[in-house]
Structures are given as structure tokens and as C-alpha cells.
C-alpha positions in Angstrom: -6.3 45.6 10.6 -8.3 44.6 14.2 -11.3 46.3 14.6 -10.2 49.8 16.2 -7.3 50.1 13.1 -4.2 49.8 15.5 -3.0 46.3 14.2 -2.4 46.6 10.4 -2.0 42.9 9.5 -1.4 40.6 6.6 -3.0 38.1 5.3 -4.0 35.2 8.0 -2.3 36.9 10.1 -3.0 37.8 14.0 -1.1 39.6 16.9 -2.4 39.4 20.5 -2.1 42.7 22.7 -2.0 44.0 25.6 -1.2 46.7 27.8 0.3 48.6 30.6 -1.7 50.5 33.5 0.7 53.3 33.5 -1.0 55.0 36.3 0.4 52.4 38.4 3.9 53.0 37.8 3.2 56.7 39.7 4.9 56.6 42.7 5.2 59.7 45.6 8.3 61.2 45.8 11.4 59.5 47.1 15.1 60.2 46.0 14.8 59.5 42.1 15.9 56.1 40.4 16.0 55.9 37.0 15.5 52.6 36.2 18.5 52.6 33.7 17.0 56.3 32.1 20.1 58.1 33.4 18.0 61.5 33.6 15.0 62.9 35.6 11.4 62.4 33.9 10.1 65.9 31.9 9.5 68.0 34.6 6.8 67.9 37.0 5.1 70.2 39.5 3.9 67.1 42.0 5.8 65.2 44.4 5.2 62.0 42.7 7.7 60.7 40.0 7.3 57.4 37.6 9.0 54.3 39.2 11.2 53.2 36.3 12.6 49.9 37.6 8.7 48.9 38.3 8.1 49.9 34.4 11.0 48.0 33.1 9.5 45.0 34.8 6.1 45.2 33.5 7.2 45.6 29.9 9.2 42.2 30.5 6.9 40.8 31.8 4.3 41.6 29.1 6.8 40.8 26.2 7.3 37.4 27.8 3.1 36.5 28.7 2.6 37.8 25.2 5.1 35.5 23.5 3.6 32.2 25.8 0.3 33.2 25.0 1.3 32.7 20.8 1.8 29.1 21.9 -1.1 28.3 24.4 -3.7 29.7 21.4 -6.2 27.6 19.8 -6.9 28.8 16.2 -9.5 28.5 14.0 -7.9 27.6 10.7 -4.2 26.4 10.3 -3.2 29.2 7.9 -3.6 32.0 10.8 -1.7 29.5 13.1 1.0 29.2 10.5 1.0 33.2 9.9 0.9 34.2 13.3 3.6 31.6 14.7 6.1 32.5 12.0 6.1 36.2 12.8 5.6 35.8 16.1 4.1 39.6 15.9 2.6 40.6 19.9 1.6 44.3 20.7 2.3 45.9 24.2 0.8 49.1 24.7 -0.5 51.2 27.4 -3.3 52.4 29.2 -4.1 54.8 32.3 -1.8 57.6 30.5 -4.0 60.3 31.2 -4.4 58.9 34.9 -0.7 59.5 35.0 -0.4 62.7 34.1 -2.7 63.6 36.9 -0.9 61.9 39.3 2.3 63.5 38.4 0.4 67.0 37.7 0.9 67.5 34.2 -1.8 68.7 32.3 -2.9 66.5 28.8 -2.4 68.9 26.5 0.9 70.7 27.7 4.4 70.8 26.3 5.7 68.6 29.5 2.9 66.1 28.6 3.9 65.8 24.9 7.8 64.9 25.7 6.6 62.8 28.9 4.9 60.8 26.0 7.7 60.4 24.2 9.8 59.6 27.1 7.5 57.0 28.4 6.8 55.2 25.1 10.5 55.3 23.7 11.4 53.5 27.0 8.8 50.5 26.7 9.6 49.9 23.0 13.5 49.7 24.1 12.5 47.3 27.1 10.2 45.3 24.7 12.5 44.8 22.2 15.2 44.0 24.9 12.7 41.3 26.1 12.2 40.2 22.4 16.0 39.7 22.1 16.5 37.9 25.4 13.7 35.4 24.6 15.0 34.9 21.0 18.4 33.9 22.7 16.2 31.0 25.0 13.7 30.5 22.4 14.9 31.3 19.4 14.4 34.0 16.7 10.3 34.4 14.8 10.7 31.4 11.8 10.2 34.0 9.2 13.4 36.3 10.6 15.7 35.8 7.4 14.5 38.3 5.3 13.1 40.6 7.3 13.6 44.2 8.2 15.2 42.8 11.4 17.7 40.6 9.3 20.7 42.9 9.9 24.1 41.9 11.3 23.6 44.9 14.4 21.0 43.2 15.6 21.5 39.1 15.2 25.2 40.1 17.0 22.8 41.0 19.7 20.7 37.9 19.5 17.7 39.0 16.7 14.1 39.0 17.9 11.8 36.5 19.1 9.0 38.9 17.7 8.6 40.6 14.6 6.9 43.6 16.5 6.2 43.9 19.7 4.5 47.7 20.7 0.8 48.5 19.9 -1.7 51.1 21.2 -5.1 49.6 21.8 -7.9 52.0 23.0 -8.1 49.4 25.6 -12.1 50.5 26.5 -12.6 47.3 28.3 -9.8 46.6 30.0 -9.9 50.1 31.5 -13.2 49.7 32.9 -11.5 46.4 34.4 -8.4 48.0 35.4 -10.4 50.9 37.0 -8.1 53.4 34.6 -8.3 56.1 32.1 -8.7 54.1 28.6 -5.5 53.7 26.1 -3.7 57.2 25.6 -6.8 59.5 25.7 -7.4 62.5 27.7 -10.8 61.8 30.5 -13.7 62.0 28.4 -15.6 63.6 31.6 -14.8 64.4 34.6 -17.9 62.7 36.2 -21.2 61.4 34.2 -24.3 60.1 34.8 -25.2 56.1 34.3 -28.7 54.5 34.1 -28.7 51.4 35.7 -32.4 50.1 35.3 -34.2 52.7 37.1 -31.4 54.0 38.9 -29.5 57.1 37.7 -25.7 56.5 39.3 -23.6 60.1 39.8 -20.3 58.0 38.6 -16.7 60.9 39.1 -13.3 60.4 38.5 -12.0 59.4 41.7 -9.0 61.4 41.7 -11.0 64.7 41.3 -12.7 63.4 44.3 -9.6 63.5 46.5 -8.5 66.5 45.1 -11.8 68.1 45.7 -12.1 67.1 49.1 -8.2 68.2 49.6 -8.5 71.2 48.2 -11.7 71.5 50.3 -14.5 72.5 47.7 -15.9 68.8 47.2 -20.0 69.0 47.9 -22.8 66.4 46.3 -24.4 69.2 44.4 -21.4 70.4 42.8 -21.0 66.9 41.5 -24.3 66.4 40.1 -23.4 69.7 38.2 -20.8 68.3 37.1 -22.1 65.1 35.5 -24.7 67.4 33.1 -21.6 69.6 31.9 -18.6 66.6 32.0 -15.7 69.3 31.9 -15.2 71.6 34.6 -15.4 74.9 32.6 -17.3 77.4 34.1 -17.5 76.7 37.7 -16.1 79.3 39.9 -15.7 77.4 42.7 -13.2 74.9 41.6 -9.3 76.6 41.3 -7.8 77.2 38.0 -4.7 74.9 38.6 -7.4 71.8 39.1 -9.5 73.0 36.0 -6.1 72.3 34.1 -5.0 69.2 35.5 -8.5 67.6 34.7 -9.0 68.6 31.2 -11.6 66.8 28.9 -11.4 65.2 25.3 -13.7 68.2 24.1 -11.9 70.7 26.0 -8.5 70.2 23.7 -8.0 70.8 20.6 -7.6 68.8 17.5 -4.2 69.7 16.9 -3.2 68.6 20.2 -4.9 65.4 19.8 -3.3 64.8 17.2 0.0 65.8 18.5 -0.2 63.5 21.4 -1.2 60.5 18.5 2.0 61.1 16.9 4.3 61.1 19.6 3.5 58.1 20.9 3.3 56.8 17.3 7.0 57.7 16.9 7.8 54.6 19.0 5.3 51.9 18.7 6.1 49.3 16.0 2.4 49.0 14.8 0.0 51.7 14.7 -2.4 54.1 17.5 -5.6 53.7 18.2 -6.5 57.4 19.5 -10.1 59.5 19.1 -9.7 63.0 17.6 -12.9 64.5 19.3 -14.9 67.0 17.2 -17.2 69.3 18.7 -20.9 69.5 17.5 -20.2 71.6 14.9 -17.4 70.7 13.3 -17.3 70.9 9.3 -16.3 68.3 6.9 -12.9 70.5 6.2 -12.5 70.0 10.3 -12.4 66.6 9.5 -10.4 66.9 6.9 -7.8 69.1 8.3 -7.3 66.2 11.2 -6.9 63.9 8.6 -3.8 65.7 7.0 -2.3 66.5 10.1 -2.4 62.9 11.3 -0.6 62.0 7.8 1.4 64.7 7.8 2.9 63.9 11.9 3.3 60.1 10.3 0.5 58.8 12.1 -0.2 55.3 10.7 -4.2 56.2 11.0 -6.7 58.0 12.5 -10.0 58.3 14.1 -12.3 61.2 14.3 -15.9 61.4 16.2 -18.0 64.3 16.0 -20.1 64.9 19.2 -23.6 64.0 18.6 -23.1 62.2 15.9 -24.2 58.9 17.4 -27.1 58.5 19.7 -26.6 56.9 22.9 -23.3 58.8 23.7 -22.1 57.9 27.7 -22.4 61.5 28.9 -25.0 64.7 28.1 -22.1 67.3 27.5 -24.0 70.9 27.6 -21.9 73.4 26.3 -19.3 71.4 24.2 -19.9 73.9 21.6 
């Protein structure tokens, strides 16, 4: 595999990624379009909807940039270039989910979250693999298509595929910072932290908790420098219950929901997930392995577990995550 375990890989082989700022795809409400869906997106108590057409196009797009970029590399030895421009493998996956769901006012680790997921991710693998098809009918299919998985007579009557996959979930922890986004599929680690910048300590918030705090009209400086010690929002009474919700942290849900949310998307990506299962301070070495079985047993492809504290220099100070 890659380094964070989402690309399983064989030998000389490679796959370039990339992904989706889902958050951007969250547009207020207008009269719906489906973008070729045919039904409403899981129910949501905000105005704001997901702009399918504008989703459809980015997963093109993607597919294609992906599939030029195969061709515009430089590698290092001409086994990996043979590998990787026989199977043609690429990996679109996603980013900002979390961000999302706050737009649209779901909250992370909710029922309407879960089968958003599966909407979302069931919709880009179709539109990926539509792109796949449409460039292996300009292009032409991956070299090592005959005798594949994909060698079937369904789907060269529909043209075959370009790529041999084309959907991965990075945890995308540079990009986000880039993209200004919640990273790969995970839930907010914090809801505001502190940063040392030389001498400098930098009060750093999620900015959508900002607008809704000043909204909502309970937004003051001391309330976010409380904030950044704790990172969740549990336990302060002047912030509603309905925003407590919406902004829930990594240590704040469970791993069984984690885990959930791993396998749902992992239903419909080609490759595997790249998703932490956050472990409180205390967590035992049967916590660990009671994630690991439920990740096998959901048909998660593999997993990753951190234990709070169990690595110095973690971003945040997080004072009651136990």
C-alpha cells in the first residue's frame, strides 16, 4: 500500500489520487435539481441542499486530470511505468465531508449522516466510472483489460474502462490545510485549538462555528480561548444543544460510529479508506481489538486506530477526553 494504507497495490505498481472538496458542492436552498439522482438528498434540517450537477462535474473532471496526469509522469524505474500505464489504476476521493454535514445540518454521527454517506459516495463511483468508460471510448481501454475483473461482455458493450479503479479515500491532511477544509472523511478533530507559531500562541476556530456563534449571538474571545484548552464543546452552558450536536469532535463519537461511517463509504470506493478510529486515553488493548473486528466484520479493507496521548506532540491539549 501508500503510506496511510488506502491504496493496496501490486508489485511496481502506483496510482495517483486525488479528491473532492465536498463542502463546496453545499449550496443554499433553491428549488432542488438532482443532477441525474432522481430523488431528494437524506433529509436535512438546513436550507442548504448538495448541488448535484456541480458534483457530477467535478468527478469528471477529476477522472479525466487523473487519467492525463498517468501520461505527463516521470518515473523512476521503467517497471512502475510499465505497471502503472497498463492498469491505468487513479483514485478519486473526497475531502471536506464533515464540513458538509455542517453546512447541510446533519450531525457526523447520526443516521441521516450514515445514508448521506452512502448516497454521496455511491454517486461519485457511478460518475467516475462513467468518466472511465467515456475516456476508454476516446482513448482506449487500460492495456491490461483482457483478463480482468472488468472483462465482461455488460460492460465492454458499454465501452470497458480506461481505468482499472478509479475511487480512493485519502486522509487528505495536506491538501485540507490547502483547501481550507475538514480533512478526508473524518469528523473535526477540534472545534478550535491553539498553535505556536515561534513565540506566538495563535487561537485558530473552525470558521463555521464562528458564524454560527456570532448568528446565534453567544460568540465572545473568552469563550473561544476556552474552547481551544477543551477542543469539543461539552460542557459549556452557554452554547445551545442543537450547535453542540452539529459540531461534534473525533473524541466525542464513538468507535462504533467511526467505524460505521468507514464502512459505508467503503461500500463504494474501488480501493480502500483511509479513516482514524480515535481512542480515548484509556482505551484497553481489547478496545483496540474490538475496532479491529468490527472494521473486518463491516468489510472494511483496513483500519487505523490512535489512542489519545499516545504520541507526544499531538495538535490540540484535549482536557477532559476521558
Amino acid at each position: 500500500t501508500n503510506p496511510c494504507g488506502e491504496q493496496p497495490l501490486l508489485p511496481f505498481e502506483a496510482c495517483i489520487l486525488g479528491s473532492v472538496n465536498l463542502s463546496k458542492t453545499v449550496i443554499k436552498g433553491r428549488s432542488q435539481k438532482s443532477g441525474g439522482r432522481g430523488k431528494k438528498q437524506a433529509e436535512s434540517p438546513s436550507s442548504s441542499e448538495i448541488d448535484w450537477d456541480l458534483l457530477a462535474y467535478l468527478v469528471r473532471l477529476g477522472v479525466r486530470f487523473l487519467d492525463d496526469a498517468i501520461d505527463a509522469n516521470k518515473y523512476p524505474i521503467p517497471e512502475v511505468e510499465k505497471m502503472h500505464k497498463g492498469n491505468r489504476k487513479i483514485g478519486l476521493g473526497v475531502m471536506g465531508w464533515a464540513d458538509m454535514l455542517i453546512k447541510l445540518g446533519i450531525r457526523y454521527n447520526s443516521e441521516a449522516a450514515f445514508a448521506l454517506a452512502g448516497e454521496v459516495m455511491s454517486f461519485i463511483k457511478e460518475r467516475a466510472r462513467d468518466a472511465s468508460t467515456e475516456l476508454a471510448k476516446e482513448r482506449g481501454m487500460f492495456p491490461n483489460f483482457k483478463g480482468s475483473i472488468y472483462d465482461r461482455p455488460d460492460i465492454i458493450s458499454r465501452g470497458g474502462l480506461r481505468n482499472a479503479t478509479t475511487t480512493t479515500i485519502a486522509p487528505t491532511g495536506t491538501l485540507s490545510l490547502i483547501a481550507g477544509c475538514s480533512s478526508g472523511i473524518e469528523p473535526l478533530f477540534a472545534v478550535a485549538y491553539k498553535r505556536r507559531v515561534l513565540e506566538t500562541e495563535l487561537y485558530e476556530i473552525h470558521p463555521y462555528f464562528i458564524e454560527t456563534a456570532k448568528t446565534r449571538g453567544f460568540y465572545s474571545p473568552e469563550l473561544i480561548r476556552k474552547i481551544s484548552v477543551k477542543g469539543t464543546l461539552r460542557g459549556f452552558s452557554e452554547i445551545p444543544t442543537d450547535v453542540k450536536r452539529l459540531f461534534v469532535t473525533a473524541h466525542d463519537i464513538s468507535t462504533e460510529d467511526h467505524v460505521e461511517m468507514q464502512a459505508v463509504f467503503q461500500a463504494f470506493t474501488d480501493n480502500a479508506v483511509s479513516k482514524t478510529i480515535n481512542l480515548k486515553h484509556r482505551a484497553t488493548r481489547d478496545d483496540v481489538a474490538r475496532a479491529f473486528m468490527l472494521a473486518y466484520e463491516k468489510g472494511c479493507k483496513g483500519i487505523t486506530v490512535f489512542r489519545y496521548g499516545s504520541k507526544p506532540g499531538t495538535l490540540v491539549k484535549l482536557d477532559e477526553v476521558d
